[in-house]
C-alpha positions as CSV (number, residue, x, y, z in Angstrom):
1,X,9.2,-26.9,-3.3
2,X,6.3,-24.7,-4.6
3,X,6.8,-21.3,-5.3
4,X,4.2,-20.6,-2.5
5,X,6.4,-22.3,-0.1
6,X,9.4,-20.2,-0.9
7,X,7.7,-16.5,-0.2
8,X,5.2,-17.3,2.7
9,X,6.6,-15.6,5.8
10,X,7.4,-17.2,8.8
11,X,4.0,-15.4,11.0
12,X,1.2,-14.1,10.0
13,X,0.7,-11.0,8.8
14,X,-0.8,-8.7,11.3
15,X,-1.5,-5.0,12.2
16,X,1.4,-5.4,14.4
17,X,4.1,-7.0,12.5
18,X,2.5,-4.9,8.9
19,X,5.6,-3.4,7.2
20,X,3.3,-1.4,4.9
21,X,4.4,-2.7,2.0
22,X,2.1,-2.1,0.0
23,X,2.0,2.0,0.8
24,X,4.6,1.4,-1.6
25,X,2.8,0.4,-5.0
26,X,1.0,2.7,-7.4
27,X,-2.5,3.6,-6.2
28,X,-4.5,4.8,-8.8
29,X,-7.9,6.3,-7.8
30,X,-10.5,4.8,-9.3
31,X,-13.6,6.0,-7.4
32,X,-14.0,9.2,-5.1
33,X,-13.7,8.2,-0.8
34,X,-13.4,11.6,0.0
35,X,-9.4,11.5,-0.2
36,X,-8.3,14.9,0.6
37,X,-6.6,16.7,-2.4
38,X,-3.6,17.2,-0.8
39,X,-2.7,13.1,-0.6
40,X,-3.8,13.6,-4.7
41,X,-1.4,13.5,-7.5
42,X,-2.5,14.1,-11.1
43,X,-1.2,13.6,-14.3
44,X,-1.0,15.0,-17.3
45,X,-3.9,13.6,-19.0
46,X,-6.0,13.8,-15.6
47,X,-5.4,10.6,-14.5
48,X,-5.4,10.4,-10.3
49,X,-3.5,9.0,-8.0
50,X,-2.1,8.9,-4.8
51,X,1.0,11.4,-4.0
52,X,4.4,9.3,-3.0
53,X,6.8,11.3,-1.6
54,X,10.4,11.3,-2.4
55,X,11.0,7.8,-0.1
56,X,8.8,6.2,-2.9
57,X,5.9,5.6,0.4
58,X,2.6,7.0,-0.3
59,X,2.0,10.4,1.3
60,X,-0.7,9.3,3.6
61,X,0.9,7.0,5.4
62,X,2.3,8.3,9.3
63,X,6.3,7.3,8.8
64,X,6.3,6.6,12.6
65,X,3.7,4.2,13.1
66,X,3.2,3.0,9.4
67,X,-0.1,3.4,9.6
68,X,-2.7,5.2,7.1
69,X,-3.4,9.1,8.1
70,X,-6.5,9.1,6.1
71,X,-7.5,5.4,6.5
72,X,-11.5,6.0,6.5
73,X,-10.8,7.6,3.5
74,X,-8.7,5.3,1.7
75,X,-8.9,4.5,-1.8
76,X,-11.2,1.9,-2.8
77,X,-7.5,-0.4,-4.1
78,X,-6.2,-0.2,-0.5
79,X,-9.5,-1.4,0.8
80,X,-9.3,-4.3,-1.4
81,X,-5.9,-5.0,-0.7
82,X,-6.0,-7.8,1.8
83,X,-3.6,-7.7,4.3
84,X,-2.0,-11.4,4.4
85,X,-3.4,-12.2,1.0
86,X,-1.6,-13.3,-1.7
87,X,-0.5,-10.1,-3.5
88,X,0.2,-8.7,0.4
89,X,3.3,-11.9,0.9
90,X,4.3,-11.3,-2.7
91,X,4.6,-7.5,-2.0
92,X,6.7,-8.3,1.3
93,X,8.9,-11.0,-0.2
94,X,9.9,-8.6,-3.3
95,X,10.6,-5.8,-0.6
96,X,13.1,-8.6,1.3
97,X,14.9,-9.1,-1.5
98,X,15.6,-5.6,-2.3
């Protein structure tokens, strides 16, 4: 068995069966889309990236619904993200395991 076969979900990955996953992972911003400062999290040498709150999710996401409160302005890393790619199943199958 490949390693592929052993974390491919069962279905596809969908808006409707998304588990966010990847709200969870470091976003660093690497170009300005107009994220509002609030969502924002700086470090000490200036560096930007998205606020998590205390859950470890990223701040922009709506808890209820799982779905991104600022999603026009997303960073350009969660636009890139493909949801059902690769790093997507790999996200979800760490996250199963934990």
């Amino acid at each position: 068995m490949t390693i592929e076969a052993t974390i491919l979900p069962d279905t596809e990955v969908t808006c409707a069966n998304c588990e966010a996953c990847c709200c969870r992972l470091e976003v660093m911003l690497l170009t300005d889309t107009g994220v509002p400062d609030n969502f924002i999290e700086i470090d000490e040498w200036g560096g930007r990236s998205m606020l998590r709150l205390e859950d470890g999710w990223c701040s922009a996401l709506d808890r209820n619904t799982l779905m991104c409160g600022i999603y026009e302005k997303r960073p350009w890393v969660c636009r890139e993200f493909d949801m059902g790619g690769c790093e997507c199943i790999a996200e979800r199958a760490i996250l199963s395991i934990a």
